[in-house]
C-alpha positions as CSV (number, residue, x, y, z in Angstrom):
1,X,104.7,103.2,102.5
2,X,105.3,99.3,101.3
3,X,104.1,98.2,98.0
4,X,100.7,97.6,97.6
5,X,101.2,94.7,96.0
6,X,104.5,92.2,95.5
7,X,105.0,89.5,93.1
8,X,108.4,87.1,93.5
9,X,108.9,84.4,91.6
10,X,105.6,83.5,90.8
11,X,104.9,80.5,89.1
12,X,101.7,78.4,87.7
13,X,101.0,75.6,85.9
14,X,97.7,73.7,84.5
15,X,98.7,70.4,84.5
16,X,101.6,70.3,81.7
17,X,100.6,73.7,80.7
18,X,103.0,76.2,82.7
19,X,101.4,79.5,82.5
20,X,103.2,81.8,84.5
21,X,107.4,81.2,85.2
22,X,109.3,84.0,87.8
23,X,106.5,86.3,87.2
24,X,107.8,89.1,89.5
25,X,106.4,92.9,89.5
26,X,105.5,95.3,92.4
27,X,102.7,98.1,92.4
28,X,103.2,101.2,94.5
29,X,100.5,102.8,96.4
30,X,98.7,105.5,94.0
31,X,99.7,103.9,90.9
32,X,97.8,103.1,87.8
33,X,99.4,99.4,86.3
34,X,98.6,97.8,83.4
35,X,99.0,93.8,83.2
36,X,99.1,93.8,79.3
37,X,99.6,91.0,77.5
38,X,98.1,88.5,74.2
39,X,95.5,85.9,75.6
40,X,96.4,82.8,77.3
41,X,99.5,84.4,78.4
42,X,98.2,84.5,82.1
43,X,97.0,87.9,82.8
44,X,93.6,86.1,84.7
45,X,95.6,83.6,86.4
46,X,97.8,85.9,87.9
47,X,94.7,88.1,89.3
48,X,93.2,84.7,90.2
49,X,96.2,84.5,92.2
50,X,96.4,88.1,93.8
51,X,92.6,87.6,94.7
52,X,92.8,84.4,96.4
53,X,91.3,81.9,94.1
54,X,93.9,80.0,93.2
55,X,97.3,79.5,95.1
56,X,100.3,79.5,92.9
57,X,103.0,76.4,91.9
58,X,105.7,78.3,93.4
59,X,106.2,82.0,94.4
60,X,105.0,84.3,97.1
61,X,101.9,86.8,96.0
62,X,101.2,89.8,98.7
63,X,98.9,92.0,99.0
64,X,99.2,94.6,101.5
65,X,101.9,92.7,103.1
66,X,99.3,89.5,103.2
67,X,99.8,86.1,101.5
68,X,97.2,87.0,98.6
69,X,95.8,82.9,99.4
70,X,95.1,84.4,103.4
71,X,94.0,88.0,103.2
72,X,91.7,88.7,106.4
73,X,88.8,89.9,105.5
74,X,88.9,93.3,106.7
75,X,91.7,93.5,104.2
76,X,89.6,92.2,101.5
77,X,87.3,95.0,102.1
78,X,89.9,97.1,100.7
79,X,90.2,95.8,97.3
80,X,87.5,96.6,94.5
81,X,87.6,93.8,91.8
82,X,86.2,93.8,88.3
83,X,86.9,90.5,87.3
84,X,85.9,89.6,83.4
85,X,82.7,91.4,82.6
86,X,80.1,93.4,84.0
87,X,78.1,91.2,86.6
88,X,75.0,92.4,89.0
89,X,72.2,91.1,90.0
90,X,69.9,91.6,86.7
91,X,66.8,91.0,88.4
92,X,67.1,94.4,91.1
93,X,66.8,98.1,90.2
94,X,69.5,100.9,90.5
95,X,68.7,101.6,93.9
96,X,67.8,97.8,95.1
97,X,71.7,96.7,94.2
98,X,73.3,99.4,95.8
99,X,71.3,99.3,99.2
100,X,72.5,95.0,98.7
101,X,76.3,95.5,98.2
102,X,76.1,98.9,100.6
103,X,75.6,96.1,103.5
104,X,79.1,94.2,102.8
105,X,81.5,97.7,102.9
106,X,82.0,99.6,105.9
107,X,83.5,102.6,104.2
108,X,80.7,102.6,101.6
109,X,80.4,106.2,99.9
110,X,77.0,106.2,98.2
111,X,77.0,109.3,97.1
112,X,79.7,108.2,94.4
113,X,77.3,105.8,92.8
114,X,74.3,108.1,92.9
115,X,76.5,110.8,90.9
116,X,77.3,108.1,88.1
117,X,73.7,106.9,88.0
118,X,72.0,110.6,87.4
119,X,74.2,110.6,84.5
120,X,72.1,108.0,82.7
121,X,69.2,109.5,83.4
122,X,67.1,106.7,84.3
123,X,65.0,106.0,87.1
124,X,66.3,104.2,89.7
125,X,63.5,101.7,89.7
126,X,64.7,100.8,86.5
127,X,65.8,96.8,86.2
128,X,69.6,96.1,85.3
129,X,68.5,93.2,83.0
130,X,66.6,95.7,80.6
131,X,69.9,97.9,79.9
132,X,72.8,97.9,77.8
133,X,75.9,96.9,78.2
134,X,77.2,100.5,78.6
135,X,74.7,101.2,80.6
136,X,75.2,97.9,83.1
137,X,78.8,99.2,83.1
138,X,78.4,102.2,84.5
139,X,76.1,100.6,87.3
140,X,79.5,98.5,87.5
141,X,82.0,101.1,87.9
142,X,79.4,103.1,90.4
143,X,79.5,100.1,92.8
144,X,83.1,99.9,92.3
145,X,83.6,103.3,93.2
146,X,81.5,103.6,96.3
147,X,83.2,101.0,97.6
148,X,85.9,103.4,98.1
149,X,88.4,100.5,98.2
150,X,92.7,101.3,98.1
151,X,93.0,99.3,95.7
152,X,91.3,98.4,91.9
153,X,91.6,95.2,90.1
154,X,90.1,95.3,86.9
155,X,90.0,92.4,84.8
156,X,89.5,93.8,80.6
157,X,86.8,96.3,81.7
158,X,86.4,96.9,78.6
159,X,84.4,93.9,77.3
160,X,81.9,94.6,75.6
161,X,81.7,98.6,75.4
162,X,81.9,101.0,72.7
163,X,84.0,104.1,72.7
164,X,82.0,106.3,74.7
165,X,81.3,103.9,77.4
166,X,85.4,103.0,77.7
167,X,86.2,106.5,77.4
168,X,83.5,107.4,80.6
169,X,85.4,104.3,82.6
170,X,88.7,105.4,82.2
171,X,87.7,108.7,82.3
172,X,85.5,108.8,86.1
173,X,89.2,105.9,87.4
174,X,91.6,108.6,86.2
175,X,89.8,111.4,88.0
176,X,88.8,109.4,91.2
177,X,92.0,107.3,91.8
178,X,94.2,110.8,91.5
179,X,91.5,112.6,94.0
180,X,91.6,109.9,96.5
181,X,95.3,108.7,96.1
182,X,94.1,105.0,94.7
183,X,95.8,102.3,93.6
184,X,94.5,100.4,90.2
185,X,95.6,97.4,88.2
186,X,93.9,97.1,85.4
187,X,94.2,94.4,82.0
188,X,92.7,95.4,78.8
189,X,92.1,93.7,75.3
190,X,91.8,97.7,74.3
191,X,95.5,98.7,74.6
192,X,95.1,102.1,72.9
193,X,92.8,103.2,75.9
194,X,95.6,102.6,78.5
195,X,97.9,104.9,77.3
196,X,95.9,108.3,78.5
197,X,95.2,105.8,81.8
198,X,98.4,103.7,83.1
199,X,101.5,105.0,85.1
200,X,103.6,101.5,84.7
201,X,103.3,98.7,83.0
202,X,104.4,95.0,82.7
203,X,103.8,93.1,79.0
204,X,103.6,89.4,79.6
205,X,104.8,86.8,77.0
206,X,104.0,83.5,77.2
207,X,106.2,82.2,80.3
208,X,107.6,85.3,80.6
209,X,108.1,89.8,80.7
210,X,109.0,91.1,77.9
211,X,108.8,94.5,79.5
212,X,108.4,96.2,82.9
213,X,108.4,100.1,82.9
214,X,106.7,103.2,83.1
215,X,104.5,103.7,80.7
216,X,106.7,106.8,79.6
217,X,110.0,105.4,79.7
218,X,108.7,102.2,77.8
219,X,107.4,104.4,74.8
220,X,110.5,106.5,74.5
221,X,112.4,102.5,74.8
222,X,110.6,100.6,72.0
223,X,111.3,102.3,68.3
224,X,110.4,100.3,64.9
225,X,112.5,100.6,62.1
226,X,111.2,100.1,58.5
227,X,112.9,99.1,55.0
228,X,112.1,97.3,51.8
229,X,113.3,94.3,50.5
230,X,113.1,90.7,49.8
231,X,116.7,89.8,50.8
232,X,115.3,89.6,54.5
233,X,113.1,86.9,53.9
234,X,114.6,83.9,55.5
235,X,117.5,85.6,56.9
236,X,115.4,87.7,60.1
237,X,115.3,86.3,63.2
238,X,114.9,87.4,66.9
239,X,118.8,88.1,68.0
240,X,120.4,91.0,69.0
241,X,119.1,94.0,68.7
242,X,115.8,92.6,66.8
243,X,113.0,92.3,69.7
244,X,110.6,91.1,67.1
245,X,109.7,92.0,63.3
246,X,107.1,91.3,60.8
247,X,107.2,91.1,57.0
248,X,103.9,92.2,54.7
249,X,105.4,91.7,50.5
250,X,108.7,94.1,50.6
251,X,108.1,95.7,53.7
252,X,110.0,95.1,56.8
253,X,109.4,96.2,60.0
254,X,111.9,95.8,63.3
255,X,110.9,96.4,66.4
256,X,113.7,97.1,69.2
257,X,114.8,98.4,72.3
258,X,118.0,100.0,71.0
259,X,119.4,102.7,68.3
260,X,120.0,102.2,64.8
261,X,123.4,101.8,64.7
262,X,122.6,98.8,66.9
263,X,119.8,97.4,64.4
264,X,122.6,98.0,61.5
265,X,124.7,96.0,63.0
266,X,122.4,92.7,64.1
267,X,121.5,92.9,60.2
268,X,124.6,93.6,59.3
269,X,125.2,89.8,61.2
270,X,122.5,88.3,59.5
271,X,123.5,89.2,56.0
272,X,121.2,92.1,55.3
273,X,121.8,95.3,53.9
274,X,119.6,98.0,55.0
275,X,120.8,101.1,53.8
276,X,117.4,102.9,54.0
277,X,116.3,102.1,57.5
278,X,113.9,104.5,58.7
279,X,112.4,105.1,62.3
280,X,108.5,104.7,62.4
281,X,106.5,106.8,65.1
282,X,103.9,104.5,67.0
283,X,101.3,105.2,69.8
284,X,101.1,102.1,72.5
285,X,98.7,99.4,70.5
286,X,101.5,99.4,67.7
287,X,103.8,99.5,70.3
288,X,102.6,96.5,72.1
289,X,101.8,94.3,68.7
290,X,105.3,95.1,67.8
291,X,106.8,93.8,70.6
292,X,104.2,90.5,71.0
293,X,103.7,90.0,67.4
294,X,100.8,89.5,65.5
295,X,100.3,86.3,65.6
C-alpha cells in the first residue's frame, strides 16, 4: 500500500517570512505521527497545506496519491480533521449535532459517538455551549470517531484540557486507530502525552528537521550529557557533536546525537575540559526541549 501521505520539498513563505524550506516526510498507512515542533515553526501551515487551505511556494503535498490543493471530495470524506480547538455548533444538543454532521459521511458509525457520550453521563438533550471544555472535547473526538475516516489530523488537541481529559483522547485514538488499522497525524503543545501515543515522528525547527524517526529509535538517538563548570561559558557553541546545550550557574547540559567519546572530543576542540561528563536519562518533553532549546 502507498503512503498515506507524501511531502517533497515543501516550501512556504508569508511574504518575507519563509516558514517552511524542503519540508519532506511520508506517513505510512496505520501509523501514529507526531508533527512536533516550538510555535511559529510551521506545524499549522503545513496541515493548512495537507488540508487544502493553502497551496504551498514550492513542493508537491499528497494525500492518498492526490495533490492535497485538489482532493475530490469523496477523498475528503476520508480524512477526520481536528484543526486548533474543539469547535461544534454550541447552540444544539448531543444528539442534534450528531444527526447534523451524520448527513455529510457516508460511512458514518454512530454507534462510536453514542459509546463516548454515555460516558459523560449526560442527557443528550443537553446544549454543547453549557459544558466544559473536557466535556465539549469528548463530543469532539466522538464526531471524529464516527466519522470512521482513514486518516486523523489533529491539530494540538490538547488545548485547553486537563489531564484526565488528554489522557481519555489519547487513550479512546490509541485503542480505535490499532482496532481499525488508522492512520493519525497529530501536533501537540503537550509533548509528554505523545510518547505512550506516536509511532514516528518529525521535530520541526524553524526552516528546517531537526529530526525524523521512530519514536523509539529517536529516544535511544538523543542522550544529554551533564558537567559543572564556568570555563564553558563563552566557549559552547552548536558544532560537532553538540546538537544544542543550555547553561543554568555551573551546570552544563549537552544534548547530542552521538557517544561520549564523540562529545569529549567537540569540547575537547572548543577548549573545554570535561572530565566528569555524565549521561542524564530523559523521557520525550526533555528530549524535545533539549534538542529545540528553551528559548
Amino acid at each position: 500500500m502507498s503512503s498515506v501521505i507524501e511531502c517533497r520539498n515543501l516550501c512556504h513563505s508569508y511574504g518575507r517570512k519563509e516558514v517552511l524550506r524542503n519540508l519532506n516526510f511520508t506517513v505510512e498507512p496505520g501509523r501514529i505521527f507526531g508533527l512536533l515542533g516550538k510555535n511559529g515553526v510551521g506545524k499549522s501551515t503545513t496541515i493548512n497545506i495537507l488540508m487544502g487551505f493553502l497551496q504551498p511556494s514550492s513542493g508537491d503535498c499528497r494525500i492518498f496519491g492526490e495533490p492535497s490543493h485538489a482532493i475530490l471530495p469523496e477523498t475528503r470524506r476520508r480524512i477526520g480533521l481536528l484543526h486548533e480547538g474543539h469547535l461544534q455548533y454550541g447552540y444544539m444538543s448531543i444528539e442534534e449535532v450528531e444527526k447534523f454532521y451524520s448527513a455529510f459521511y457516508p460511512r458514518w458509525k454512530r454507534e462510536l459517538y453514542y459509546n463516548l457520550m454515555d460516558k459523560l453521563g449526560l442527557p443528550y438533550t443537553h446544549r454543547i455551549f453549557r459544558m466544559s471544555c473536557g466535556q465539549r472535547s469528548q463530543v469532539t473526538l466522538g464526531l471524529i470517531l464516527a466519522q470512521d475516516a482513514d486518516l486523523l489530523i489533529l491539530d494540538d488537541y490538547s488545548l485547553g484540557l486537563d489531564a484526565n481529559y488528554r489522557r481519555l483522547f489519547i487513550d479512546f485514538l490509541k485503542d480505535y486507530a490499532a482496532a481499525r488499522e488508522k492512520t493519525i497525524l497529530v501536533t501537540s503543545h503537550i509533548v509528554q502525552d505523545l510518547e505512550r501515543f506516536v509511532d514516528d515522528i518529525i521535530i520541526l525547527d524553524r526552516c528546517g528537521v531537526i529530526c525524523q524517526s521512530t519514536l523509539k529509535d529517536f529516544m535511544q538517538s538523543v542522550k544529554c550529557f551533564r558537567f559543572r563548570g564556568d570555563q564553558a561559558l563563552g566557549r559552547l557553541r552548536r558544532e560537532g557533536a553538540i546538537v544544542n546545550f543550555d547553561v543554568v550557574g555551573e551546570r552544563v547540559d549537552l544534548f547530542t546525537f552521538e557517544d561520549r567519546e564523540a562529545l569529549l572530543s567537540t569540547l575537547k576542540g572548543l577548549g573545554i575540559h570535561a572530565p566528569d561528563l555524565e549521561e542524564i536519562p530523559m523521557g520525550l518533553e526533555d528530549a524535545f526541549i533539549g534538542v529545540t532549546g528553551k528559548y
